[in-house]
NUVO-917522 format. One line per field, with one value per residue (C-alpha): chain; y, x, z. Coordinates in steps of 0.2 Angstrom, whole numbers. Example, Ala and Ser with C-alpha at 12.3 -4.5 7.8 and 13.67 -1.06 7.14 Angstrom:
<vexlos>
chain = [A|A] .
py = [-22|-5] .
px = [62|68] .
pz = [39|36] .
</vexlos>
This chain:
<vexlos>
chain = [A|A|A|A|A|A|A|A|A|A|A|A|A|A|A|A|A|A|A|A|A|A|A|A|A|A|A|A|A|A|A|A|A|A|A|A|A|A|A|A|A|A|A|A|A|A|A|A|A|A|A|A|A|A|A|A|A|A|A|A|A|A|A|A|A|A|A|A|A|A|A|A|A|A|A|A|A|A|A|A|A|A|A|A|A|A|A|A|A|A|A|A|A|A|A|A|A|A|A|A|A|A|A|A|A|A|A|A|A|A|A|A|A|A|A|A|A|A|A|A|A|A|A|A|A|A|A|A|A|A|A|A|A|A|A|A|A|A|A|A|A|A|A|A|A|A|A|A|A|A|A|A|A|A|A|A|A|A|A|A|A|A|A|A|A|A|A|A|A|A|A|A|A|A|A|A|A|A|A|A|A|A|A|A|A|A|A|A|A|A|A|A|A|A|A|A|A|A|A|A|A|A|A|A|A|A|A|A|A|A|A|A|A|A|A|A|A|A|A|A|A|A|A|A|A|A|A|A|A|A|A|A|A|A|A|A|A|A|A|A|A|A|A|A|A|A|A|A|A|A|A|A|A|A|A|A|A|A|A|A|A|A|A|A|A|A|A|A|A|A|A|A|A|A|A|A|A|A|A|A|A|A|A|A|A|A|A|A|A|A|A|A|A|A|A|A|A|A|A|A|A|A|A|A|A|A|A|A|A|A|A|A|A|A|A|A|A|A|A|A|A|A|A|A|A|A|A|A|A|A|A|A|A|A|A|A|A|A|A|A|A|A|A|A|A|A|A|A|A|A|A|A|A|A|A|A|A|A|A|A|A|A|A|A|A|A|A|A|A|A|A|A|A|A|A|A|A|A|A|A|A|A|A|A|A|A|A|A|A|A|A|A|A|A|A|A|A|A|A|A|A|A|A|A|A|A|A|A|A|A|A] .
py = [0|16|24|41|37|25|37|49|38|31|49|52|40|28|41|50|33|30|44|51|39|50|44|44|52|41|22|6|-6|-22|-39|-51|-62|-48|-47|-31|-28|-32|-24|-18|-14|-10|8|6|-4|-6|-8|-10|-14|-26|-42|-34|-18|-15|-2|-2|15|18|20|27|34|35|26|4|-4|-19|-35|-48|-57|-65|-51|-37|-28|-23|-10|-20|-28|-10|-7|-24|-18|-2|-11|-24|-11|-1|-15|-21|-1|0|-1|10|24|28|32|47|43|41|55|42|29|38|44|25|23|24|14|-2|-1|-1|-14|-25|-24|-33|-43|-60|-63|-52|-55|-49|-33|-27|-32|-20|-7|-6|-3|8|19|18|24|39|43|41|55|69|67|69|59|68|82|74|66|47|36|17|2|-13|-30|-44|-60|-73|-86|-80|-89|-82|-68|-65|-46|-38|-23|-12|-17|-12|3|10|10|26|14|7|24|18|0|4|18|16|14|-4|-11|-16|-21|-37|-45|-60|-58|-59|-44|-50|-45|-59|-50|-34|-38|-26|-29|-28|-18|-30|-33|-28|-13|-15|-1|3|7|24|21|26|11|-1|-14|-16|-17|-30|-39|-36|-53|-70|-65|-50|-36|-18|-4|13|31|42|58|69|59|51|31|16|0|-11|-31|-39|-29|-15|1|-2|13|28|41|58|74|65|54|39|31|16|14|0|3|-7|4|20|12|7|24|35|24|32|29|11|6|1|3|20|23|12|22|39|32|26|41|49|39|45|63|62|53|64|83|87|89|87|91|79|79|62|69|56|54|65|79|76|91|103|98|115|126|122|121|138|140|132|134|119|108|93|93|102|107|128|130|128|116|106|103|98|87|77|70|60|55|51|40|33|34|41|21|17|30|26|29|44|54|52|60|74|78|81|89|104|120|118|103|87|81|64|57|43|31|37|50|66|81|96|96|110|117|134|132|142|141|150|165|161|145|141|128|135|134|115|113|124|115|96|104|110|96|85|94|85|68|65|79|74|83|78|91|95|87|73|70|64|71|64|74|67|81|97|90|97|79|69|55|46|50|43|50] .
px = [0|6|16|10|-12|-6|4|-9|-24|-14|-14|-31|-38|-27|-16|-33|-39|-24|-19|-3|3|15|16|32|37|48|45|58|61|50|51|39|41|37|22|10|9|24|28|46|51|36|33|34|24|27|14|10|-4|-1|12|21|26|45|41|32|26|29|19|28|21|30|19|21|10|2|4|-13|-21|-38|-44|-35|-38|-20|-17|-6|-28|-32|-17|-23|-42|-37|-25|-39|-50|-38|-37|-54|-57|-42|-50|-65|-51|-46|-63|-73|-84|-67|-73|-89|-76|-66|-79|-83|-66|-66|-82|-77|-60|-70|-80|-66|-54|-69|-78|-72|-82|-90|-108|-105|-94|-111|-122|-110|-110|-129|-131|-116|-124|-143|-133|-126|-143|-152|-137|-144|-162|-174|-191|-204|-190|-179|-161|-160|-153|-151|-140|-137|-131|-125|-122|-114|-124|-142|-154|-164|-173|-188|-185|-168|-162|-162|-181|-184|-175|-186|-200|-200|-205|-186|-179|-188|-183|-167|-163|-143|-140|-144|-158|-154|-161|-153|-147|-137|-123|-135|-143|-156|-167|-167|-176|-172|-161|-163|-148|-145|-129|-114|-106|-89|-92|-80|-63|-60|-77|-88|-98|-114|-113|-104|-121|-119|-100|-100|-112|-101|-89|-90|-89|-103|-103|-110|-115|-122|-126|-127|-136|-120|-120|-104|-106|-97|-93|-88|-81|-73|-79|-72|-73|-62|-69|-76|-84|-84|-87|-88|-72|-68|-55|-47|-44|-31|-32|-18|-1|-9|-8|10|15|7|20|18|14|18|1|-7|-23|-20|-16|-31|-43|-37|-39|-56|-60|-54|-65|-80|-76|-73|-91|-102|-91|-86|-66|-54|-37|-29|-12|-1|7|24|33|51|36|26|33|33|15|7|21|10|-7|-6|-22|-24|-42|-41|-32|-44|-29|-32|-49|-53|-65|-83|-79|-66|-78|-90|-78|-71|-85|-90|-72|-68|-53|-53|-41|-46|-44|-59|-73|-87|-82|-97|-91|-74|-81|-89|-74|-64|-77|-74|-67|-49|-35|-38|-23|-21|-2|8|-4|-20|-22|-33|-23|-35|-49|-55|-36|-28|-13|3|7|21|20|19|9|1|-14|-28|-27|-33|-16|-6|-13|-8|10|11|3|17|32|27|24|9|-3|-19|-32|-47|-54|-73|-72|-65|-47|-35|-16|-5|11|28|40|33|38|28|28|14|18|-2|-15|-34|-45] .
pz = [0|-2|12|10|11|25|34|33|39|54|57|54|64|71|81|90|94|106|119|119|103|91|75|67|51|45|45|47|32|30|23|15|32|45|54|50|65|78|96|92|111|126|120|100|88|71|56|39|29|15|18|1|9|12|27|43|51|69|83|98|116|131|141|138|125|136|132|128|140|141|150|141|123|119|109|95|94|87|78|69|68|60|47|45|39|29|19|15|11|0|-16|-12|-6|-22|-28|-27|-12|-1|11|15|20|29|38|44|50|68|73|60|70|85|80|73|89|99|88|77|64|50|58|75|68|58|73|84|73|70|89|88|74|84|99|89|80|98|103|94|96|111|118|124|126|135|131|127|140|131|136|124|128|118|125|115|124|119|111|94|94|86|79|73|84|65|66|86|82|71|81|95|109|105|115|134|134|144|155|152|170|174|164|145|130|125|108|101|90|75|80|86|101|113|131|143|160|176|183|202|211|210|227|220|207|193|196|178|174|180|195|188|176|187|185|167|168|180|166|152|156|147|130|134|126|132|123|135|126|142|145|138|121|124|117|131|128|141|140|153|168|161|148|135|121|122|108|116|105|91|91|98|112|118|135|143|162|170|158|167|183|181|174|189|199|213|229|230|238|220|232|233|214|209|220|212|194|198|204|187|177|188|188|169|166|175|167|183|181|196|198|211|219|228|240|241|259|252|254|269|278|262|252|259|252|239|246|254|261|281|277|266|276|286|301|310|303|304|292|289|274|282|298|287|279|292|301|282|280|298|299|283|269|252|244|259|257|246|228|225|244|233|216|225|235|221|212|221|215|219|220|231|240|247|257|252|262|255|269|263|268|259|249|238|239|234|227|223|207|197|187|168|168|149|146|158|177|179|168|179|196|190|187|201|213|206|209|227|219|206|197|189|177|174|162|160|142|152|146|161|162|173|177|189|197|189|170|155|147|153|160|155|144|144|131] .
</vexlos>
């Protein structure tokens, strides 16, 4: 294939679907016998389109690539996805409805990289495309809310789901939250599920929707448009793609909790990632800072405010506060007390051992910053450790020891 249109559809659409990937300019020669798509080292991948070709692009990010496992999605599975479908549109891109193609892109790649046969990639994307079209319209004024499972195991159905759709009762059978219309991989409606709150809630997966994530296991598939208009889909107890604004994400879980490294309770980081997703999902933002043990005596040379501070407590909001959080530490309280904490206006900062130190924080933060304050805070909180984003559009930025690079990207 030529270099040049694969170069810039990796670009297009294979780049935006991985946060914080760069694709390289120049590509690394090929043979016959190379794979097309190959881990070079943990934080490159290299791929081409066609067997013939004597180059591979490059795919690089400084965060690791993860590895496959029966419960992981790797990103090398949507490198292959997107090269899958780049070939099967190769003749169709050279004619003149080539913009229509492109535009199909990222949800066939979506579909491709969880799905294994043609059937179940065009039963995907007909609830993907209703989830979309059920995204920009309202019933009886109000926004859509709509969850779709398919389960492997299901019997026949007696309607298609491209039927149901059609008819406006299709927009009530499901609130998005936990009950759900449900479908084999035919497309098929097979019956509805009200699902019950899981005993364990799922930790890479928003809170809100932690019924139908714990569903989504044993070849289940998940599919939720939520009141925003941003598209889920969840397998394996987990969220594993996103479309938000219009463009879609993949999200691997366990590299982001490796690269925020710090502290070494993965408790701790775990919590604060989970808590990410949630503040993501409902638009809130948060900006939240891990205070490591080198900085235990120094943290409020940045949070300069004692009125922030829970110890000792001399405000009305930190009196308030340290009654509900008590002696617990912030990987123990209840995951929505954790959202709404660090959904206030100001920086939530948490020790080494999950301690909360100050919540709705002022910080000090140096003269010149660029990128909006959010931006500004994250750098700052990690000068003492670990600084997060979570922006209102719901990108998450992690930052190490005041560096400009981020050290994670989700969405």
């Amino acid at each position: 294939m030529d270099k040049a249109q694969l170069h810039e559809l990796a670009k297009d659409f294979l780049k935006p679907l991985i946060p914080g990937s760069v694709l390289e300019p120049d590509s690394v020669p090929s043979a016959k016998k190379d794979t097309l798509v190959a881990l070079a080292d943990p934080c490159t991948i290299h791929f081409k389109a066609e067997t013939s070709d004597t180059y591979r692009l490059v795919l690089r990010r400084s965060q690791p690539f993860s590895k496959a496992t029966s419960r992981t999605v790797p990103e090398s599975d949507v490198v292959e996805a997107f090269v899958h479908v780049v070939r099967a549109m190769k003749g169709g891109l050279q004619q003149w409805y080539k913009a229509d193609l492109r535009a199909t892109f990222p949800r066939r790649v979506v579909a491709k990289a969880l799905c294994s046969t043609k059937p179940e990639e065009e039963a995907v994307l007909g609830a993907m495309d209703q989830l979309a079209a059920w995204a920009g319209q309202q019933y009886e004024g109000k926004a859509i809310l709509a969850a779709i499972g398919f389960n492997s195991g299901a019997q026949e159905g007696a309607s298609s789901f491209s039927d149901v759709s059609r008819e406006p009762f299709s927009a009530v059978l499901s609130n998005g939250f936990d009950t759900m219309l449900t479908c084999n991989f035919k497309g098929e409606v097979t019956g509805h599920e009200s699902l019950d709150s899981p005993a364990s809630y799922p930790s890479f997966a928003p809170f809100r929707l932690g019924a139908i994530a714990h569903w989504a296991h044993d070849g289940r598939l998940a599919l939720v448009l939520n009141r925003t208009g941003d598209i889920l889909v969840f397998r394996d107890y987990q969220l594993r793609f996103a479309r938000r604004g219009g463009r879609w994400y993949f999200l691997n879980h366990t590299p982001v909790l490796t690269q925020m490294g710090r502290p070494d309770d993965k408790e701790v980081r775990k919590a604060v990632y989970s808590t990410c997703i949630d503040a993501s999902f409902a638009r809130t933002g948060a900006c939240i800072g891990i205070v490591t043990s080198n900085h235990a005596n120094t943290w409020q040379q940045v949070a300069v405010s004692e009125k922030d501070y829970l110890n000792p407590a001399k405000s009305t909001k930190t009196k308030t506060l340290v009654p509900m959080i008590g002696t617990k530490k912030f990987q123990e309280l209840d995951r929505r007390l954790r959202q709404e904490l660090v959904a206030m206006d100001g920086a939530t900062l948490i020790d080494h051992k999950g301690t909360v130190l100050a919540v709705g924080a002022i910080l000090k933060i140096a003269g010149g910053s660029a990128g909006g304050g959010r931006l500004a805070a994250a750098k700052a909180l990690s000068t003492l450790g670990v600084g997060i984003k979570v922006s209102q559009d719901g990108g998450i930025t992690g930052f190490h020891d005041g560096k400009d690079e981020p050290k994670f990207i989700v969405m």
